[in-house]
PDB file of N, H, CA, C and O in Angstrom:
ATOM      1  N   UNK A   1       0.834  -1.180   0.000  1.00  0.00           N
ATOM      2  CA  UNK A   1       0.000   0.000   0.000  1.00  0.00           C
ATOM      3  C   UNK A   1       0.883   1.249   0.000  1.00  0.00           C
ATOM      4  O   UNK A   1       1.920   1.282   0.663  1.00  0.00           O
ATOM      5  N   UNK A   2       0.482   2.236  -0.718  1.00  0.00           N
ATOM      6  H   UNK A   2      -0.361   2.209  -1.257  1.00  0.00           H
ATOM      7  CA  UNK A   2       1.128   3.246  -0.475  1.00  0.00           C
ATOM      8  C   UNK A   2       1.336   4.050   0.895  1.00  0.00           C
ATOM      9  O   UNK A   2       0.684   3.722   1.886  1.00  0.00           O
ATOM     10  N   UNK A   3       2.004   4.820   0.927  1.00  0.00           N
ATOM     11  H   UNK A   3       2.533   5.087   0.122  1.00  0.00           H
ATOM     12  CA  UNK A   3       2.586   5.684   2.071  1.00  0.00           C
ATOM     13  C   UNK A   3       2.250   7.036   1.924  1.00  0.00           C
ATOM     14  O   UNK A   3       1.834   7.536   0.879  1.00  0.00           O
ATOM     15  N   UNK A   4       2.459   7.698   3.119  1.00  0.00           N
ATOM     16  H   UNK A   4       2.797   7.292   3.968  1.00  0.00           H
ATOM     17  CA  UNK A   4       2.212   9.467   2.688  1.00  0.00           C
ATOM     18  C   UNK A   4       2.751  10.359   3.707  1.00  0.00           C
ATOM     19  O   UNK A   4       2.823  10.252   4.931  1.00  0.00           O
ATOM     20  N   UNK A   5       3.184  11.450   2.722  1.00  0.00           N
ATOM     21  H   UNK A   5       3.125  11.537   1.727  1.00  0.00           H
ATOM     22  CA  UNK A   5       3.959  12.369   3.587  1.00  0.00           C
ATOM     23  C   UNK A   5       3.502  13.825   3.590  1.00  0.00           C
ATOM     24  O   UNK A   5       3.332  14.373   2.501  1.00  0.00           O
ATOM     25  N   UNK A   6       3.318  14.404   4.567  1.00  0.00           N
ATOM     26  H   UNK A   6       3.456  13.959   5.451  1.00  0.00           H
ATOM     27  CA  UNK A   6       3.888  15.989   4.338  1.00  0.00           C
ATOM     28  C   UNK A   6       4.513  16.463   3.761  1.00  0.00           C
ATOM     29  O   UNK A   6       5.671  16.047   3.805  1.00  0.00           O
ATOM     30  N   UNK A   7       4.223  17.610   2.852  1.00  0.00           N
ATOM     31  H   UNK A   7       3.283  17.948   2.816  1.00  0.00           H
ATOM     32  CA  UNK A   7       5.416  18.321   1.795  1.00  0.00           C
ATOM     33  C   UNK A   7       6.476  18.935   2.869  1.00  0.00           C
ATOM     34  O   UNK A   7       6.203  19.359   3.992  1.00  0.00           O
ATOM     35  N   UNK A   8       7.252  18.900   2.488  1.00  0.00           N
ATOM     36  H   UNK A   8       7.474  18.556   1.576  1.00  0.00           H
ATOM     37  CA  UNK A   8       8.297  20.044   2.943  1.00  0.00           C
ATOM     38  C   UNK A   8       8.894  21.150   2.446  1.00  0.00           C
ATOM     39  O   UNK A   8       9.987  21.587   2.803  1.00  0.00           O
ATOM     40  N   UNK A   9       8.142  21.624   1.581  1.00  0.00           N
ATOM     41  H   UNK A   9       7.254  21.268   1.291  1.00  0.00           H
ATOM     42  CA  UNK A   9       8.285  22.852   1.251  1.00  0.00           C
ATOM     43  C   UNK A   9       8.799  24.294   2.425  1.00  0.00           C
ATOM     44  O   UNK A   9       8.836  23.984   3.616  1.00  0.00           O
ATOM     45  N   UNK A  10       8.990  25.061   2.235  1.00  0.00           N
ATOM     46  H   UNK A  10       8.960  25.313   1.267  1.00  0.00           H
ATOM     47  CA  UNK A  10       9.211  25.683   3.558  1.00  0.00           C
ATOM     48  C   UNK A  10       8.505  26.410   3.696  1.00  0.00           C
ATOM     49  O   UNK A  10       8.003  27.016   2.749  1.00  0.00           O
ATOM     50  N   UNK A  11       8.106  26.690   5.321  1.00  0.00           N
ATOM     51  H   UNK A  11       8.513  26.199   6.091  1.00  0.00           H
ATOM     52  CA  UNK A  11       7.100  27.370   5.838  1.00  0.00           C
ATOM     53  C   UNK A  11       7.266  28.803   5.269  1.00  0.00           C
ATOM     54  O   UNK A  11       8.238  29.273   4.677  1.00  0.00           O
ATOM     55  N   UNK A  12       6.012  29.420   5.610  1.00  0.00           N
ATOM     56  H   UNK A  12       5.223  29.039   6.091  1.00  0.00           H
ATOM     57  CA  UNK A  12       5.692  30.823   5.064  1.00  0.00           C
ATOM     58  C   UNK A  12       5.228  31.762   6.485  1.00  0.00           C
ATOM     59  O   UNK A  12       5.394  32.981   6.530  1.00  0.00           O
ATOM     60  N   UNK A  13       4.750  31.123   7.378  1.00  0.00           N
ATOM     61  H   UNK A  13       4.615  30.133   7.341  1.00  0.00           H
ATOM     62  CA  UNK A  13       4.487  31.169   7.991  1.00  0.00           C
ATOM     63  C   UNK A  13       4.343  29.954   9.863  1.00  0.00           C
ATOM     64  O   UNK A  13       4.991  28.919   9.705  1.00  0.00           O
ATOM     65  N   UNK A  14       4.010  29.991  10.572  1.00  0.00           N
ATOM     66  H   UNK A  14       3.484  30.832  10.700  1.00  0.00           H
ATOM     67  CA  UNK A  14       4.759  29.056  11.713  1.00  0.00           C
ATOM     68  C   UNK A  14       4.278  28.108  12.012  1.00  0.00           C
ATOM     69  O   UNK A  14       4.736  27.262  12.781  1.00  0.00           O
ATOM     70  N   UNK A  15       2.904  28.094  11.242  1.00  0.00           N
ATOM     71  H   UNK A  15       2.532  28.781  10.617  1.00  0.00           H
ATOM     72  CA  UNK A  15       1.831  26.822  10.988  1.00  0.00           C
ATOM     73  C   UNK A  15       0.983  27.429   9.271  1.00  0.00           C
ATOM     74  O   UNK A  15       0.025  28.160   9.022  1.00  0.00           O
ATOM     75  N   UNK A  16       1.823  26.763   8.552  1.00  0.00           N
ATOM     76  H   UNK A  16       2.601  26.169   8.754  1.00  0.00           H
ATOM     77  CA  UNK A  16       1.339  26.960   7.181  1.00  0.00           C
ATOM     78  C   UNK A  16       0.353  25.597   6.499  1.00  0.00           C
ATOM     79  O   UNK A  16       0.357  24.488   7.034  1.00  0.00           O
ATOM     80  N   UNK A  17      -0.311  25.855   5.477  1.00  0.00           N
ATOM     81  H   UNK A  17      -0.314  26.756   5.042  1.00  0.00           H
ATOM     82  CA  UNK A  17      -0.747  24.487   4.878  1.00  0.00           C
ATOM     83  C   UNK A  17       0.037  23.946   4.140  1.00  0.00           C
ATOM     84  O   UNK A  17       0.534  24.587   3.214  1.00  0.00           O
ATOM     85  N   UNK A  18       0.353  22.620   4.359  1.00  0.00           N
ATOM     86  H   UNK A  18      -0.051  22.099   5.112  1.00  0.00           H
ATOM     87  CA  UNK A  18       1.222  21.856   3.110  1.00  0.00           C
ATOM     88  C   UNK A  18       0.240  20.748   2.772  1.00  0.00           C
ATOM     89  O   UNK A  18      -0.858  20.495   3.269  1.00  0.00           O
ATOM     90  N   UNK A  19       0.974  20.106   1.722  1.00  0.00           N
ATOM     91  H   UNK A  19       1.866  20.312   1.319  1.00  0.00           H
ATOM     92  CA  UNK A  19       0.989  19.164   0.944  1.00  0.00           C
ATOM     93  C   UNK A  19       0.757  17.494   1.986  1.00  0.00           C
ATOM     94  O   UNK A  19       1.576  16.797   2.584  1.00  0.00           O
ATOM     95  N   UNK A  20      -0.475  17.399   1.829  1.00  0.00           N
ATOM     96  H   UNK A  20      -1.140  17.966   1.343  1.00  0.00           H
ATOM     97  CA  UNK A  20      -0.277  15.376   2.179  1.00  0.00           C
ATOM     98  C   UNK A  20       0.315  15.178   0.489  1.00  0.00           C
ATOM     99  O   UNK A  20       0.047  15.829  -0.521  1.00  0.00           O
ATOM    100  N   UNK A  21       1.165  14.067   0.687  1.00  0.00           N
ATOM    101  H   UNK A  21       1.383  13.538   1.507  1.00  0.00           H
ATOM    102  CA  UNK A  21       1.292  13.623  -0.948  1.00  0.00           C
ATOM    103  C   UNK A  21       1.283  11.989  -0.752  1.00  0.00           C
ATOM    104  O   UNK A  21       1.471  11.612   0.405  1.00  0.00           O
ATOM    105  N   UNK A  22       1.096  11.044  -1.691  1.00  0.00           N
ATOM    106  H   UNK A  22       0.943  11.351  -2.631  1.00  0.00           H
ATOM    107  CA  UNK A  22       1.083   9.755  -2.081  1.00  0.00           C
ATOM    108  C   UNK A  22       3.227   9.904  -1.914  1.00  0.00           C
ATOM    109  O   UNK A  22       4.072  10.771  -2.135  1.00  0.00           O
ATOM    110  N   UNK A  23       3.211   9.041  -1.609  1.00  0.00           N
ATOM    111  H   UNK A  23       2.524   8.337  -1.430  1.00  0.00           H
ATOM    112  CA  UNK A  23       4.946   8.565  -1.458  1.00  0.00           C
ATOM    113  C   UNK A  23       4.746   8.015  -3.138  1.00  0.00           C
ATOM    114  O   UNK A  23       5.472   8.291  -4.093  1.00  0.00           O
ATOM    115  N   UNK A  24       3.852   7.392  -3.123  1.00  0.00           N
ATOM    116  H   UNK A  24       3.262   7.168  -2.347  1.00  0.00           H
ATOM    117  CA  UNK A  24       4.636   6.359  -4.463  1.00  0.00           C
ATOM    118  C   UNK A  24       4.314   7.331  -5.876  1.00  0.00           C
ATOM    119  O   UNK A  24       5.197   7.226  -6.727  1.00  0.00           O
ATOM    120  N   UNK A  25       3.494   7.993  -6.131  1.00  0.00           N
ATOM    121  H   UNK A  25       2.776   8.078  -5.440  1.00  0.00           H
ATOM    122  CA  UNK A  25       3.309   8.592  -7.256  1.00  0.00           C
ATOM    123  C   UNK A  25       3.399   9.938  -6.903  1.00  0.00           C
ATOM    124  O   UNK A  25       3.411  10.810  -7.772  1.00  0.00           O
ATOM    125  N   UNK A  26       3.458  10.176  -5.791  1.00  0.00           N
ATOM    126  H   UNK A  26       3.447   9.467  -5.085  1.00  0.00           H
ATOM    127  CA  UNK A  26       3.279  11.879  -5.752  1.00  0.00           C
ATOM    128  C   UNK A  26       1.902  12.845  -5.482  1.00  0.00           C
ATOM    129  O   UNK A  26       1.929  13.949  -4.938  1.00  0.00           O
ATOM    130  N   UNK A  27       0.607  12.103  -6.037  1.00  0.00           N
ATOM    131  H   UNK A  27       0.585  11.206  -6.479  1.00  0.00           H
ATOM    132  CA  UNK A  27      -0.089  12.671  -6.026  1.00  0.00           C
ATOM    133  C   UNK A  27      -0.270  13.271  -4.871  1.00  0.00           C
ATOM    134  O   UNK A  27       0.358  12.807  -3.919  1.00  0.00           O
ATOM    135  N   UNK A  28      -1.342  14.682  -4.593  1.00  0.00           N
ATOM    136  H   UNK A  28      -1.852  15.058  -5.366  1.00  0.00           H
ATOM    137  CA  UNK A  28      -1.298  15.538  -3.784  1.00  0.00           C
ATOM    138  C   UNK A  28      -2.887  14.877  -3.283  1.00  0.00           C
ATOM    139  O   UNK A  28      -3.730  14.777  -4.174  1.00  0.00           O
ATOM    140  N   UNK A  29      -3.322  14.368  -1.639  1.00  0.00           N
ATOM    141  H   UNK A  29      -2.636  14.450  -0.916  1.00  0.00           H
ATOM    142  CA  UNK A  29      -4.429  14.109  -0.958  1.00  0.00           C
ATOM    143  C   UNK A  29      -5.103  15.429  -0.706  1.00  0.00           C
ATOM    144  O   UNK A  29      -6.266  15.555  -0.322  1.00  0.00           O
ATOM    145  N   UNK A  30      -4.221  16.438  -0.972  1.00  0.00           N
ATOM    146  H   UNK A  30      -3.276  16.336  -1.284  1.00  0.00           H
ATOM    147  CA  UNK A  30      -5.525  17.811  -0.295  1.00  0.00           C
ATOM    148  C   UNK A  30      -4.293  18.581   0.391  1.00  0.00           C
ATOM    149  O   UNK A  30      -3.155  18.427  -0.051  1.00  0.00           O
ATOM    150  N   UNK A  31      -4.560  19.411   1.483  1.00  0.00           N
ATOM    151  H   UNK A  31      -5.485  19.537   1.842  1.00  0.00           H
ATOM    152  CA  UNK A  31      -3.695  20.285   2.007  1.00  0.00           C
ATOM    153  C   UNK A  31      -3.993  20.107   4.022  1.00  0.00           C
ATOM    154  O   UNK A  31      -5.007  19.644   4.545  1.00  0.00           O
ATOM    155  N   UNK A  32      -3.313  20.401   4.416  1.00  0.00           N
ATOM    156  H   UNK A  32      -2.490  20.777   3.992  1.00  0.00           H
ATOM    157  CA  UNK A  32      -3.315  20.313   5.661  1.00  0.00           C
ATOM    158  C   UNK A  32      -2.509  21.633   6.487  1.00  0.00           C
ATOM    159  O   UNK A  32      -1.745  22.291   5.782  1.00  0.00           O
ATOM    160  N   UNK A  33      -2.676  22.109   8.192  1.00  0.00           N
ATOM    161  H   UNK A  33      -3.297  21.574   8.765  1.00  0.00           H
ATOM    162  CA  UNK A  33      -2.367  22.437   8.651  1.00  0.00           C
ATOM    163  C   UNK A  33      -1.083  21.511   9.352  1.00  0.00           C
ATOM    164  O   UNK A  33      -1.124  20.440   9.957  1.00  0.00           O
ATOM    165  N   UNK A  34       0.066  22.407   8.997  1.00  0.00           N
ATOM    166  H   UNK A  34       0.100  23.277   8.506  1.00  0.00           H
ATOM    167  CA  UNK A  34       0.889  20.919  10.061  1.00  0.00           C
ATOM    168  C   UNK A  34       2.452  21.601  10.414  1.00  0.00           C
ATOM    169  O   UNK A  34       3.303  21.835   9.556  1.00  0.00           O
ATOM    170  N   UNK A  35       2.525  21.725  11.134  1.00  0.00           N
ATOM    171  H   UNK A  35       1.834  21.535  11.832  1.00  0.00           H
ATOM    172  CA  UNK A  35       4.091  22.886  11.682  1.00  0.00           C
ATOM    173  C   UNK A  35       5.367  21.834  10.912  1.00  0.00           C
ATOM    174  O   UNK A  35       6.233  22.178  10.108  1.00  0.00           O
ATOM    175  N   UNK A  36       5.169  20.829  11.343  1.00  0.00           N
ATOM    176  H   UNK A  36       4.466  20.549  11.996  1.00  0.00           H
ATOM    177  CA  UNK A  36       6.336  19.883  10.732  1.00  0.00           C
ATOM    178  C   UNK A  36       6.296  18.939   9.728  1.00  0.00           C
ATOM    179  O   UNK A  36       5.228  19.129   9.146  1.00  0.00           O
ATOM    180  N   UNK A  37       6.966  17.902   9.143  1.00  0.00           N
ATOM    181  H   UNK A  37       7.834  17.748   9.615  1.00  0.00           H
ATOM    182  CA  UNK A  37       7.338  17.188   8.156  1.00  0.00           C
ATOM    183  C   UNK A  37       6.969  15.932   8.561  1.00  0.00           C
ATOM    184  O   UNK A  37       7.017  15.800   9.784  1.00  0.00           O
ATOM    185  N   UNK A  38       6.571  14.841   7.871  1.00  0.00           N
ATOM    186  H   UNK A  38       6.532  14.948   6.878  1.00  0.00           H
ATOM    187  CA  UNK A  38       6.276  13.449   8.333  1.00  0.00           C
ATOM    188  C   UNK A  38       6.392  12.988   6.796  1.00  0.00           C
ATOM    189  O   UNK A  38       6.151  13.703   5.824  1.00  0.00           O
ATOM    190  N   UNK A  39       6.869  11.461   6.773  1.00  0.00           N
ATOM    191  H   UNK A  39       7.065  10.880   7.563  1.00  0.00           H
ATOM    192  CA  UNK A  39       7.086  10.997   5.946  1.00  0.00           C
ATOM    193  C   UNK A  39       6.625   9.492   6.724  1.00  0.00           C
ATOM    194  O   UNK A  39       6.548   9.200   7.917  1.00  0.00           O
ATOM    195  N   UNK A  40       6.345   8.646   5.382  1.00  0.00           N
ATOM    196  H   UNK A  40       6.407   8.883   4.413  1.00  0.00           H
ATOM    197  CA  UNK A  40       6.450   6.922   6.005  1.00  0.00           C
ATOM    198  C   UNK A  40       4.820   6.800   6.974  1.00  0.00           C
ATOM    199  O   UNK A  40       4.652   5.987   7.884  1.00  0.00           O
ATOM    200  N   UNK A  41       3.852   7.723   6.541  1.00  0.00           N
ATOM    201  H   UNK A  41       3.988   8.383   5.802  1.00  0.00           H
ATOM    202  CA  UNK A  41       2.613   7.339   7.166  1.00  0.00           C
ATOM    203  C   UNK A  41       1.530   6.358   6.418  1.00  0.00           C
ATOM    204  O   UNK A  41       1.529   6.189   5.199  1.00  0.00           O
ATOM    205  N   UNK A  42       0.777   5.847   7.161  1.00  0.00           N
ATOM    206  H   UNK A  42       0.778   5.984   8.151  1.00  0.00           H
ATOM    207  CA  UNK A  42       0.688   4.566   6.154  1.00  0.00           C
ATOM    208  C   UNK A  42      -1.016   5.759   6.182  1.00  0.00           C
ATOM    209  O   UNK A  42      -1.298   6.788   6.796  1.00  0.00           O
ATOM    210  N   UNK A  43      -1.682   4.985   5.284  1.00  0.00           N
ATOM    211  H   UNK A  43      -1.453   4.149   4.785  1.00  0.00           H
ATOM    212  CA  UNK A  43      -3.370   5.229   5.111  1.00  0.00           C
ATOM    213  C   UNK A  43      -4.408   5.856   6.434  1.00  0.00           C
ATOM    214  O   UNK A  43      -5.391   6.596   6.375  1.00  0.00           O
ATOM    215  N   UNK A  44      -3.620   5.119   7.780  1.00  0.00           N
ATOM    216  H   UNK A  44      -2.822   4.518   7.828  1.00  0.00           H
ATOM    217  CA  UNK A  44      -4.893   4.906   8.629  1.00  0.00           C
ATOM    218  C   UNK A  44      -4.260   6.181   9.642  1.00  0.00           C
ATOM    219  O   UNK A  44      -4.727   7.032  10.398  1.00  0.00           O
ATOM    220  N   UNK A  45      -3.168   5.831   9.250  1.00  0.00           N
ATOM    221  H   UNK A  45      -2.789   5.139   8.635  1.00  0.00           H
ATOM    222  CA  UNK A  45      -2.242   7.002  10.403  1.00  0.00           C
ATOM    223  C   UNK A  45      -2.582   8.502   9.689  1.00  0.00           C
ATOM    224  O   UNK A  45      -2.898   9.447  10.411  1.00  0.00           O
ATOM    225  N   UNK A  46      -2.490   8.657   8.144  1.00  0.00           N
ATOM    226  H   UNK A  46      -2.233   7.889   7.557  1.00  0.00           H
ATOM    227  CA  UNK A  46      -2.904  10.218   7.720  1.00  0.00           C
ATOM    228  C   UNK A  46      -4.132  10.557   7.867  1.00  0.00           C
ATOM    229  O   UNK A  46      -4.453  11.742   7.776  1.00  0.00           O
ATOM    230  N   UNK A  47      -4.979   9.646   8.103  1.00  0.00           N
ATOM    231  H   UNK A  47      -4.718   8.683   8.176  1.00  0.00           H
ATOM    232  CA  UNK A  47      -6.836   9.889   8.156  1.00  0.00           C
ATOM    233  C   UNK A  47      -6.730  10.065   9.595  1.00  0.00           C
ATOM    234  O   UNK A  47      -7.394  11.009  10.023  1.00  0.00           O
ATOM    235  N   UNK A  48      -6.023   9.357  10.507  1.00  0.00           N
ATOM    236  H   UNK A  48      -5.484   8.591  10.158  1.00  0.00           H
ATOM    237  CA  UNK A  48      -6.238   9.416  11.630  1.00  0.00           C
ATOM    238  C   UNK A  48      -5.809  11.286  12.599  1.00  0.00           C
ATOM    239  O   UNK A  48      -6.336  11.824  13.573  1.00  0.00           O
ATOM    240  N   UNK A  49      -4.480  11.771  11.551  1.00  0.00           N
ATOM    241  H   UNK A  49      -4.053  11.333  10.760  1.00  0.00           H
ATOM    242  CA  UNK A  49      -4.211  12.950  11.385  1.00  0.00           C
ATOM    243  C   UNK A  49      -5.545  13.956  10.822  1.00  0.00           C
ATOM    244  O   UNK A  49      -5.674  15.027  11.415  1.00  0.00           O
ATOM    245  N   UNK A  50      -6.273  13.721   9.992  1.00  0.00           N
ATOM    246  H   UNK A  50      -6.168  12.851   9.510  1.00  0.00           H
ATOM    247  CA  UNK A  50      -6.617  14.544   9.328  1.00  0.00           C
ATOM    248  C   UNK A  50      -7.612  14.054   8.495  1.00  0.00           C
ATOM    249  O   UNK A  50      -7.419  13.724   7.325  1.00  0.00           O
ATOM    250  N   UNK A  51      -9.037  13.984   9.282  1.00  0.00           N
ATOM    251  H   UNK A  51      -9.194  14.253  10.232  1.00  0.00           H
ATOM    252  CA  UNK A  51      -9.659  12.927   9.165  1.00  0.00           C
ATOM    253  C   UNK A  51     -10.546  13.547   7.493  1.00  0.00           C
ATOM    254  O   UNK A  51     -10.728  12.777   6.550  1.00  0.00           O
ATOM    255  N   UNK A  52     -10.878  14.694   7.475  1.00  0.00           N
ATOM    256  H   UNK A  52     -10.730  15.320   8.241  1.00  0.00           H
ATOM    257  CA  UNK A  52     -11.565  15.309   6.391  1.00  0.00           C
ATOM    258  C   UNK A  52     -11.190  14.889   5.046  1.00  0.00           C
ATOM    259  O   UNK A  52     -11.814  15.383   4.107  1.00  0.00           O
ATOM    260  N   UNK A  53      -9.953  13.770   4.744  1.00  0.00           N
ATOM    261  H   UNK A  53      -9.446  13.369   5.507  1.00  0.00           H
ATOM    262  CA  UNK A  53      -9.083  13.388   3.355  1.00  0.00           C
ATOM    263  C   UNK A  53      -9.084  12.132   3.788  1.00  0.00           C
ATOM    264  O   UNK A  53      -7.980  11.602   3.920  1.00  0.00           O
ATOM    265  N   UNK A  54     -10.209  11.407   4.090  1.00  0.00           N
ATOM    266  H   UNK A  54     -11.105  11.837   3.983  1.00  0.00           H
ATOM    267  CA  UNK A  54     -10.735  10.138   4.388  1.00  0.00           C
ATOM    268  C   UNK A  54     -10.662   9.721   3.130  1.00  0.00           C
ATOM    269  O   UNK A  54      -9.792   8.952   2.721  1.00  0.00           O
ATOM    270  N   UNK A  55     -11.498  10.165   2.501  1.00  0.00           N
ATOM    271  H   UNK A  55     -12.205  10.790   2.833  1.00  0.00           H
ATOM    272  CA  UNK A  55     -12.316   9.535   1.042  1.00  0.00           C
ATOM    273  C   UNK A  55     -11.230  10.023   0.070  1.00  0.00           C
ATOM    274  O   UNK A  55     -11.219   9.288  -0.917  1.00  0.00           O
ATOM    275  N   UNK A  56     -10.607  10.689   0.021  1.00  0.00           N
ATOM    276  H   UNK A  56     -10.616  11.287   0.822  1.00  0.00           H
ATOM    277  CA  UNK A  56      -9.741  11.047  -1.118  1.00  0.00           C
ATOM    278  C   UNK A  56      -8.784   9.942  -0.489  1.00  0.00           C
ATOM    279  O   UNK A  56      -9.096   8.978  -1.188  1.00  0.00           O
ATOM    280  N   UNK A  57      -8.044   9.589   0.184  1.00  0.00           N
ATOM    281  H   UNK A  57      -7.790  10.372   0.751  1.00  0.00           H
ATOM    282  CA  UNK A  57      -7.057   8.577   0.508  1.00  0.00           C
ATOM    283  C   UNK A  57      -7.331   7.199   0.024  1.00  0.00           C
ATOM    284  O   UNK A  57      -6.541   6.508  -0.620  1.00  0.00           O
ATOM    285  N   UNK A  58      -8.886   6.773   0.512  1.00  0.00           N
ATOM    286  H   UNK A  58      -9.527   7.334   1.035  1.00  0.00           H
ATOM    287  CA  UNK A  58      -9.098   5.630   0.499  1.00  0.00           C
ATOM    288  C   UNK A  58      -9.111   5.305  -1.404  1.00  0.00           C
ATOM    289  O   UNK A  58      -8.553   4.398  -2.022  1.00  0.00           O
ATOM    290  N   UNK A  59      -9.902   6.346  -1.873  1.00  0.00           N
ATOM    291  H   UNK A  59     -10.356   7.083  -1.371  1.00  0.00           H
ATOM    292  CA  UNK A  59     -10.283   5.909  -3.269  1.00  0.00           C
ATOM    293  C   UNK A  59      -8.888   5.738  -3.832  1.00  0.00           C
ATOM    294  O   UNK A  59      -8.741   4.846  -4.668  1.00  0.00           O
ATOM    295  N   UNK A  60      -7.438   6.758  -3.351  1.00  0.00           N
ATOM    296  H   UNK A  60      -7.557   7.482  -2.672  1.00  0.00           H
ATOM    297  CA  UNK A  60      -6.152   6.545  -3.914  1.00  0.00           C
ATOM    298  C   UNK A  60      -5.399   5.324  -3.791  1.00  0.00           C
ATOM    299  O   UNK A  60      -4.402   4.869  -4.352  1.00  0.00           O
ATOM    300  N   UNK A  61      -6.373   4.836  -2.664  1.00  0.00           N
ATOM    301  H   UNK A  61      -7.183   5.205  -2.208  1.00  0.00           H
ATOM    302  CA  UNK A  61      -5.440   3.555  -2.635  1.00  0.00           C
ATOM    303  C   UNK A  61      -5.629   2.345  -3.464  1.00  0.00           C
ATOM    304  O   UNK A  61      -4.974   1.325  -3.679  1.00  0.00           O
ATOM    305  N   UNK A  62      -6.967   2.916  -3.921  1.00  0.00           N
ATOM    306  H   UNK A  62      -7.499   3.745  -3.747  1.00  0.00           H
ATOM    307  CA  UNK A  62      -7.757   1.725  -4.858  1.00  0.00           C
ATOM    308  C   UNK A  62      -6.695   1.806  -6.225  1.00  0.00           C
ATOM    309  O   UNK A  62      -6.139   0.874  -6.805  1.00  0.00           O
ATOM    310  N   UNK A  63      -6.636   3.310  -6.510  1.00  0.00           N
ATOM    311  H   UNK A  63      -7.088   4.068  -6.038  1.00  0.00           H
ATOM    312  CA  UNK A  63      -6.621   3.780  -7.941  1.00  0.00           C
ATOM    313  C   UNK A  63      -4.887   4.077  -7.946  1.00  0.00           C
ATOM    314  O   UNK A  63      -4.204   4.546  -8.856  1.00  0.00           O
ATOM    315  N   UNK A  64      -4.654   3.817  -7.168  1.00  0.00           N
ATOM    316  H   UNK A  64      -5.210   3.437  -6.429  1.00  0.00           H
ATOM    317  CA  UNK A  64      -3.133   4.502  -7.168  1.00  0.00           C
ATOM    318  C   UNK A  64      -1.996   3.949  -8.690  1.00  0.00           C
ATOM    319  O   UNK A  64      -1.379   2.936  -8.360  1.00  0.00           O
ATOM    320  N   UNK A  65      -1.696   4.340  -9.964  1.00  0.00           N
ATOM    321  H   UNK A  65      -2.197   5.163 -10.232  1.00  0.00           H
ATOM    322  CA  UNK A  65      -1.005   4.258 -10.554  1.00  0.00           C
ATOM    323  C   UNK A  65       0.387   3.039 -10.580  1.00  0.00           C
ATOM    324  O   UNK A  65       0.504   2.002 -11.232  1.00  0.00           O
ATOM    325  N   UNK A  66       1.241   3.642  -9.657  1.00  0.00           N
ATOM    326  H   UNK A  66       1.146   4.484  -9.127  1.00  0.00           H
ATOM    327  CA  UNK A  66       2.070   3.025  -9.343  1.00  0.00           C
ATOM    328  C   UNK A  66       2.147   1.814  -8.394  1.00  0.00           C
ATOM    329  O   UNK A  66       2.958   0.888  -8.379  1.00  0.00           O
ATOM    330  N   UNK A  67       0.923   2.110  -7.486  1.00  0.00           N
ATOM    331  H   UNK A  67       0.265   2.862  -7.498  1.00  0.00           H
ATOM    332  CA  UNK A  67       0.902   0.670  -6.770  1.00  0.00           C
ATOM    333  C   UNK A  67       0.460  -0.275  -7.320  1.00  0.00           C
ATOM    334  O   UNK A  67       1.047  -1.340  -7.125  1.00  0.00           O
ATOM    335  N   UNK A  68      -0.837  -0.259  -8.291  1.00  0.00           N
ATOM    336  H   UNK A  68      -1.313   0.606  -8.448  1.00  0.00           H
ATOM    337  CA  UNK A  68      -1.649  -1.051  -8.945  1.00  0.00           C
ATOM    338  C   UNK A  68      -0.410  -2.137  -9.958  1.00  0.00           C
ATOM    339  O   UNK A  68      -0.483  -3.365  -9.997  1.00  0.00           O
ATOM    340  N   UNK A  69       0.695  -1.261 -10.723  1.00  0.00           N
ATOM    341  H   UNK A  69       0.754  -0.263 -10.691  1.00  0.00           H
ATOM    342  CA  UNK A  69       1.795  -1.727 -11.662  1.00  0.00           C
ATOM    343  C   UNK A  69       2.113  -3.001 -10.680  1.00  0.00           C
ATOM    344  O   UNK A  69       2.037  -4.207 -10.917  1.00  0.00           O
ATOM    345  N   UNK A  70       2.478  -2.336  -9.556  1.00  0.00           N
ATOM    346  H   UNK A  70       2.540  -1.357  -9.364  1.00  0.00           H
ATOM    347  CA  UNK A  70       3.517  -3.151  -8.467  1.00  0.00           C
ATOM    348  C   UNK A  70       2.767  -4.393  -8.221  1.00  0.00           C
ATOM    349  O   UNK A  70       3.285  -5.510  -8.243  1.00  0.00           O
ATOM    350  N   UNK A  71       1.762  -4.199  -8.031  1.00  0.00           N
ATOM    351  H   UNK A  71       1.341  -3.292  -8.014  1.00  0.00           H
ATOM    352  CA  UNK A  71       0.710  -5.564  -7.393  1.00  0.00           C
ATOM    353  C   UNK A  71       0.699  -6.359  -8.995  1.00  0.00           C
ATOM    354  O   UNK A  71       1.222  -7.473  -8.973  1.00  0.00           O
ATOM    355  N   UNK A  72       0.374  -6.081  -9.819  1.00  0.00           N
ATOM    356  H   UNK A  72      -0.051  -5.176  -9.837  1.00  0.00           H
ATOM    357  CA  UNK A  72       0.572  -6.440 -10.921  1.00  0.00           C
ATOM    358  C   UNK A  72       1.669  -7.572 -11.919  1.00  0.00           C
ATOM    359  O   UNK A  72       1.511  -8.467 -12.750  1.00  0.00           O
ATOM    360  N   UNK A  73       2.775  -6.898 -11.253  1.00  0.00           N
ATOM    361  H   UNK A  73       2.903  -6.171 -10.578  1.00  0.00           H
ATOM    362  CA  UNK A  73       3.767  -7.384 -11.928  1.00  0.00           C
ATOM    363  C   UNK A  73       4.967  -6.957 -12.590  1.00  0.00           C
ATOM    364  O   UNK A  73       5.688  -7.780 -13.153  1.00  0.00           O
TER     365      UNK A  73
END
């Protein structure tokens, strides 16, 4: 299953919105409030963060590009 991280872009401010992203393809889950960086979160742990990107997570995990290849072959 894929993974997901916080962008790390740099703050603009001391609690800015970043980036949830898909680890494996990149795609962007939505935006979040989050002072720091996290990487290596699995599905249940970013919903559990940030529960409102429930449904956008779950459907990515169905549809995810690069994981689908992997399971594949």
């Amino acid at each position: 299953m894929p993974t997901y991280k916080v962008g790390t872009e740099p703050l603009k401010t001391r609690k800015s919105m970043r980036e949830v992203l898909c680890e494996l393809c990149g795609k962007c889950m939505g935006k979040a409030y989050f002072s720091q960086a996290y990487s290596g979160l699995t599905a249940d742990q970013a919903i559990e963060l940030w529960p409102y990107l429930k449904m956008d997570i779950r459907v990515h995990e169905s549809q995810c590009a690069l994981h689908v290849q992997k399971q594949s072959g």
